[in-house]
N, C-alpha and C positions, 0 to 999 in steps of 0.2 A: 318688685324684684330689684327694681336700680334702687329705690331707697335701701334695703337690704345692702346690697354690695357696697354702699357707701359709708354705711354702719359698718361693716367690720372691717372696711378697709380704715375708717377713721381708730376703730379701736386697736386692730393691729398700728396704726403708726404711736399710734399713743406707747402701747406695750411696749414697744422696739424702745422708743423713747424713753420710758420707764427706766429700760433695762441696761440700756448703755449708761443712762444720769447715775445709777446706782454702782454701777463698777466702777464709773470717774472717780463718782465723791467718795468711793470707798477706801478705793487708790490713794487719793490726794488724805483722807485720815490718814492713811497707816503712814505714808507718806510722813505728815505733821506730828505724828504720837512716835514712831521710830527717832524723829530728832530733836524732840521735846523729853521723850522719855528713857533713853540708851537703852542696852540689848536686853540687860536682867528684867527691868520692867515691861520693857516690851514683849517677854519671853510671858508673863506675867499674866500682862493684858491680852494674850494670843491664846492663852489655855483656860480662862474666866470666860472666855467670847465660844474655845469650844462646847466646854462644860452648858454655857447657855441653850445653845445652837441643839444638841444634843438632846437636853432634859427636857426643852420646851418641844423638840421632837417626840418626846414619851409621851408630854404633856397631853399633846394635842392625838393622838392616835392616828390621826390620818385625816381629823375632823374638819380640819381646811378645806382637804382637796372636795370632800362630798359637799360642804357649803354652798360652792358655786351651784352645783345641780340642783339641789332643792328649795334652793334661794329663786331660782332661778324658774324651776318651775311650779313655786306657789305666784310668783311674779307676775309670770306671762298666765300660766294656766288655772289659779286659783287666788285671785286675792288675799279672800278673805283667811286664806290659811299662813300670809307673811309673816303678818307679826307673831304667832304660834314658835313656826319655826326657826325665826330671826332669834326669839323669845329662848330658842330649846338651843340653837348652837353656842349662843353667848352664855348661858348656863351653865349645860353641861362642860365648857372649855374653862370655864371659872372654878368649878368644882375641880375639874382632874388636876388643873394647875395647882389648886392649894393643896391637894393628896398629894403630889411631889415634893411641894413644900414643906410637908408635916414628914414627911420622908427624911428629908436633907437636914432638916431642925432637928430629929430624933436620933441627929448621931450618925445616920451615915454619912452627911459631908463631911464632919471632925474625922471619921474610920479614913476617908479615901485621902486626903491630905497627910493624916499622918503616917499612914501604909506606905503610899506612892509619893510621896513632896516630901520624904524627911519630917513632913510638921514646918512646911512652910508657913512664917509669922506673916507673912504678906496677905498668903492667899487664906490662912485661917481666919483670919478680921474680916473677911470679904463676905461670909455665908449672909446673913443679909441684904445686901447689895446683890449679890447673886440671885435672891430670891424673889426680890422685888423687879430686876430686870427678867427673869423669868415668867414671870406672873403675866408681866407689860408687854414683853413677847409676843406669848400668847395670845393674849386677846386683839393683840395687834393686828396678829397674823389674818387669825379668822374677820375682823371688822374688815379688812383690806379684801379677802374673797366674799363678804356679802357686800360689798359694792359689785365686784365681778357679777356674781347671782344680778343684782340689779341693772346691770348694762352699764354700768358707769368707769370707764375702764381710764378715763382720763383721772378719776380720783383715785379710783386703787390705785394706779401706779405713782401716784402722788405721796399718797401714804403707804404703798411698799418699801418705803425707805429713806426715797428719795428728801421729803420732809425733816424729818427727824433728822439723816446725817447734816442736811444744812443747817439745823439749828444747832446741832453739836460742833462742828466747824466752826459756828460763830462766838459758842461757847468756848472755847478752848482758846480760838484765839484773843477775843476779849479778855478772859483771867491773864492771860500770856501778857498782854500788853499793858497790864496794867501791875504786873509786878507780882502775880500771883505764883504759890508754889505748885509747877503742872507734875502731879507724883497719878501714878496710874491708878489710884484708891480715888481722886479728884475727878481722874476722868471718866472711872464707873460711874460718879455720882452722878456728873454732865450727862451723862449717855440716858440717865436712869428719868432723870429728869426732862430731856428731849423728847425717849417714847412717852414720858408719861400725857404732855402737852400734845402730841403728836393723835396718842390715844383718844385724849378726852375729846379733842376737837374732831378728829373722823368720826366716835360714836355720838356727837350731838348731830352730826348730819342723820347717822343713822333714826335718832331717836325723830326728829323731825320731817323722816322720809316714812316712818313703817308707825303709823297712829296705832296705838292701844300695845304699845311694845311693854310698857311697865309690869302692870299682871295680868295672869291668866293663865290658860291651862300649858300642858307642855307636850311635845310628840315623844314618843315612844323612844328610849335610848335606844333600844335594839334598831330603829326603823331606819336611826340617823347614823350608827355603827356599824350598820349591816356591811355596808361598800365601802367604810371607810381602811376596815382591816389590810384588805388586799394592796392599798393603795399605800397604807403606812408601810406598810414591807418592801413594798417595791423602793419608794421614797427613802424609807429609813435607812436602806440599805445604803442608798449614794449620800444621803448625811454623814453616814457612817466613815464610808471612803472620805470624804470631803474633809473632816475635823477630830476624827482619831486620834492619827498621824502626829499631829502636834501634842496633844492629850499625852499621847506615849512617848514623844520626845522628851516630853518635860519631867517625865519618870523615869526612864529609862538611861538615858541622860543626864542635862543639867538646864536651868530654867533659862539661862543663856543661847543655850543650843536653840530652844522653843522658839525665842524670841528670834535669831539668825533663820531660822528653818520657816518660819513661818512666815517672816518678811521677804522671802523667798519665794513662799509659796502665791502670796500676792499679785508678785510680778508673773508668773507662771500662767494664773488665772486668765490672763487677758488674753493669752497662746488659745484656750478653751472656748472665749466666750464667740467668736462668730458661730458654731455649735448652738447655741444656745439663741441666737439670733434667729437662725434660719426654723429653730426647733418653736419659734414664734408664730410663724406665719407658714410653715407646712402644712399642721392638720387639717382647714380648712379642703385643700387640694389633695391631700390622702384622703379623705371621706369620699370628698366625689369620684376620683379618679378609679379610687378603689369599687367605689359600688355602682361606678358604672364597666366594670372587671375590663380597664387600659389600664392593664399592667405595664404593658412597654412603656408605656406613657407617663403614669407612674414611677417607673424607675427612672427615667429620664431627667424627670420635675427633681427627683432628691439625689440623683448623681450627680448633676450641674447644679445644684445650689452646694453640695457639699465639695464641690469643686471651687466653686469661686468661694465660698469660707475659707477653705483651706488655705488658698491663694496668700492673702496678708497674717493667716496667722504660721506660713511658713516664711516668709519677708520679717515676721517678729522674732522667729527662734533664730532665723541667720544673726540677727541681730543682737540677741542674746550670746549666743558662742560666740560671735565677736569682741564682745565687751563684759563678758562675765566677768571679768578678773575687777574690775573698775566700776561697773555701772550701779551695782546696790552697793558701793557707796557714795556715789556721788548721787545716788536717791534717800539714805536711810540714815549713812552717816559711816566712820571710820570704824565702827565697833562692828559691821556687817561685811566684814571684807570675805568673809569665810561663807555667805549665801548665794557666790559663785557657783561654787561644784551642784548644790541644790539644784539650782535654777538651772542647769544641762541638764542634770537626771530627770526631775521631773517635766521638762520642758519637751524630752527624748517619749516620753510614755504620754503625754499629753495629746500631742501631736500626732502621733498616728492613731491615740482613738479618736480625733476629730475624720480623721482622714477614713473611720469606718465607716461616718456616717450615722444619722440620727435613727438608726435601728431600732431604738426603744421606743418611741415616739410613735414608728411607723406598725408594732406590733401590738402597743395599746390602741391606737386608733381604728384596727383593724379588731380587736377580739381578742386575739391571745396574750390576754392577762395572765393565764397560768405560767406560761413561757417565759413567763416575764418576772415574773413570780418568784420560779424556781432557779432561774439563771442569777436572780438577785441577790436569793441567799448563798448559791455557791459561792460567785463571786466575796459577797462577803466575808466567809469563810474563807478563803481563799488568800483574799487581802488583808486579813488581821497577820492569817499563819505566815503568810511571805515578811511583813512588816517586823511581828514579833521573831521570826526565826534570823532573817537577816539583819533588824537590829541587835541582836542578841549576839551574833557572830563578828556582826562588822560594823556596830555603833551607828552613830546617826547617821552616816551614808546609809548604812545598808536599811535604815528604815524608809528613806529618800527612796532607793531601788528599788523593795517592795510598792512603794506607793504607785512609783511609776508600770513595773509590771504590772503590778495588780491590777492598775485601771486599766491597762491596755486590754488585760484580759479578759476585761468583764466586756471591754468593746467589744471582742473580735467575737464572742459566746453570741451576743445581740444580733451580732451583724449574720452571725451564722445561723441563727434562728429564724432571722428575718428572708433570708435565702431560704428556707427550708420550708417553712411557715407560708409564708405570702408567695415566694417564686417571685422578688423581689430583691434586688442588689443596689445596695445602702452606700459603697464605700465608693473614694475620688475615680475620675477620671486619669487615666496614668497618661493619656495625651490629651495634653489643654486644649486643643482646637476644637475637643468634643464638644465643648462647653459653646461653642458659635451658632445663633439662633437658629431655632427647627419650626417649624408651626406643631405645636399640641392645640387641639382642638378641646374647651374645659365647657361644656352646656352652660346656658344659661339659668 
C-alpha cells in the first residue's frame, strides 16, 4: 500500500508538473509569435491552431480518453492482450485521421475559407500544413495516453507537449537569429516538424516497450468506441467553448480581431488554470471519500482546494483590471492595445466559473456521466447561440460576452448538478478562514 501511494503521488507531481511546463511554454510561444509575427498573422496562426485543436477533436472520437483504461488494463491485467490493443488504438486513430483528411482535400476546407475568410490567400496555401499537423496531432495525442495506460506519467507529460513546444521555441528562435524570414506559413512548418520528431521519438519508446506491436490481429472497433462516444461529447463540448470563439472572430469579423482576441484569450487562460491543477490531484480522494459515503468530508477536500485555487487566480484578475489598458502590450506588442477590454470580459466569466468549483470532475468520478452528458450539450448550444447572437449585434465584444457568459453557465448547470446529484457543494468558501486546517480522516 505505501509503494502504491508513492506511485501516484510521484505521478500526480509529475502531472502538476506537466501541466504548469505546458501553459508557461505555451505562454512564452504566443508571447514570441505575437512579436515576431504582428496582429494579421497572429490572427492567422490563432484560427490554423483552432481549426487543428477541433478536427483532430473529430479525429479522435473520444479515443484518447478510453486508451488510458484498456491500455491499462491489458497492462496490469492481461499482457498478453497489449500489443493487440496498443496495435487497434494506433490504427484505428490513423485511419479516422486520414478520413478527415480526405475530407478537408475533397473540397471542404477550400468551401470553409472561401465562405467564411473571403478566400483568405494565407490561409488557403495552409490546407496541407494543416493536414499534416492534424494527422501528427493525433496520433500524438493518443501515444501520450498509452504511456498513461502504461504508468509512465513522467513521459506522458513529457510528450503532452511540453517536448515539442521546446523544440519549437528553439526553432523559431534559431531561424530568428540568424536572419530568417519568421512569416506564420514558417512557423506552421516548425511546429509540424517539432510534433513530427516529438512523435516518432515517443512511439519508438512505445514500439520497444509493447513486443509484437507490428502485425497481428486487431480488437473490435465497437469494443474500443463503445466508451469512447460519451466521453467525446462531454470533452468535445469544452473544445468547442475553448477554440470556436476565435474560429468565429476571424469570420465574423476580421483576422486582425482573431489575432487581438486571441492573444487575449491566452492571458486569460492562466485566471483558469489553478482549476485545472487541483482537477489533477482530486479524483483520487473523490473515489475514496465518495465510497466510503464522507460526503461532508468530501465537500470539504473540494471546497478548500477550490478555495485556495481561487485565492492567486483572483490576485491575477485584480491584476488584470489594473493594467489592461497597457499590459498586452508591453507583452505582445503595440498592435494589441485593443486586447484590454477582452481580457476583463473574459477574465469576469472565467473566474467565477473557477470559483464553482470542479463540479464536473466530481460527477464523472462518481457515475453521472449522463448528467454530464446532457448539461454538455446544453451548454454547447447555449454558447454558440449567446456568441453568434451577440456577436451579430455587438461585434467582437459581444462574442467576448457570450464566451464569457456562456462558460459561466455551463459552470454554475455542473455545480448545480453536482448539488443535486451527489448532495455535494463544489463552489469557494465566501470566508477564507474556512480553508484553516480540520483533520479529514482518508483510510489507508
Amino acid at each position: 500500500m505505501y509503494e502504491l501511494k508513492k506511485r501516484i503521488y510521484r505521478s500526480g507531481v509529475w502531472s502538476l508538473l506537466g501541466k504548469i511546463s505546458n501553459v508557461a511554454l505555451s505562454f512564452l510561444l504566443y508571447v514570441i509569435l505575437a512579436r515576431l509575427l504582428g496582429v494579421e498573422q497572429m490572427g492567422v496562426y490563432y484560427i490554423v491552431l483552432s481549426m487543428v485543436v477541433l478536427l483532430a477533436m473529430l479525429a479522435k472520437l473520444g479515443i484518447n480518453n478510453t486508451t488510458v483504461k484498456i491500455v491499462s488494463e491489458s497492462y496490469k491485467g492481461n499482457p498478453s492482450r497489449l500489443p493487440v490493443v496498443t496495435r487497434s488504438v494506433l490504427l484505428y486513430s490513423l485511419l479516422t485521421s486520414v478520413a478527415v483528411a480526405i475530407l478537408l482535400l475533397s473540397g471542404f476546407y477550400e468551401y470553409l475559407i472561401r465562405r467564411y475568410y473571403s478566400g483568405n490567400i494565407i490561409l488557403l496555401g495552409m490546407q496541407c500544413l494543416i493536414i499534416g499537423w492534424l494527422i501528427l496531432q493525433v496520433m500524438q495525442d493518443v501515444t501520450v495516453e498509452i504511456y498513461r495506460g502504461l504508468h509512465d506519467i513522467r513521459l506522458a507529460s513529457v510528450y503532452a507537449g511540453v517536448f515539442a513546444r521546446i523544440m519549437l521555441i528553439a526553432f523559431i528562435l534559431f531561424y530568428w537569429s540568424i536572419g530568417g524570414n519568421i512569416s506564420v506559413e514558417a512557423v506552421i512548418n516548425m511546429t509540424v516538424i517539432a510534433l513530427s520528431v516529438s512523435f516518432l521519438i515517443s512511439f519508438s519508446g512505445i514500439w520497444r516497450r509493447v513486443p509484437g506491436l507490428a502485425w497481428g490481429e486487431l480488437e473490435k472497433a465497437s469494443s474500443i468506441y463503445s466508451h469512447a462516444l460519451a466521453v467525446f461529447i462531454a470533452n468535445g463540448t469544452m473544445m468547442l467553448i475553448a477554440y470556436l470563439d476565435i474560429i468565429m472572430m476571424g469570420s465574423m469579423s476580421t483576422i486582425n480581431d482573431a489575432g487581438i482576441y486571441g492573444s487575449a484569450k491566452r492571458m486569460v487562460e492562466l485566471v483558469i488554470m489553478p482549476l485545472f491543477i487541483i482537477q489533477g490531484f482530486l479524483p483520487p480522494y473523490i473515489t475514496e471519500l465518495y465510497g466510503q459515503k464522507k460526503y461532508k468530508d468530501l465537500e470539504r477536500v473540494i471546497r478548500v482546494s477550490t478555495t485556495i485555487a481561487f485565492l492567486p487566480a483572483l490576485l491575477l484578475f485584480i491584476v488584470y483590471v489594473a493594467t489592461y489598458s497597457f499590459l498586452p502590450v508591453l507583452l505582445f506588442g503595440k498592435g494589441f492595445s485593443d486586447a484590454g477590454k477582452y481580457l476583463v470580459i473574459l477574465s469576469i466569466g472565467y473566474l467565477l466559473a473557477l470559483a464553482s468549483g470542479p463540479a464536473t470532475i466530481l460527477m464523472t468520478m462518481t457515475g453521472h456521466v449522463r448528467y454530464v452528458l446532457v448539461a454538455s450539450l446544453v451548454s454547447a448550444v447555449v454558447i454558440v447561440m449567446l456568441m453568434y447572437g451577440l456577436g451579430t449585434a455587438y461585434g467582437p465584444v459581444g462574442i467576448a460576452y457570450g464566451v464569457s457568459a456562456g462558460f459561466l453557465f455551463r459552470s454554475v448547470l455542473m455545480m448545480l448538478g453536482a448539488r443535486r446529484q451527489v448532495s455535494v457543494s463544489t463552489y469557494i468558501y465566501l470566508n477564507p478562514m474556512r480553508i484553516l486546517p480540520r483533520s479529514i480522516k482518508v483510510n489507508a
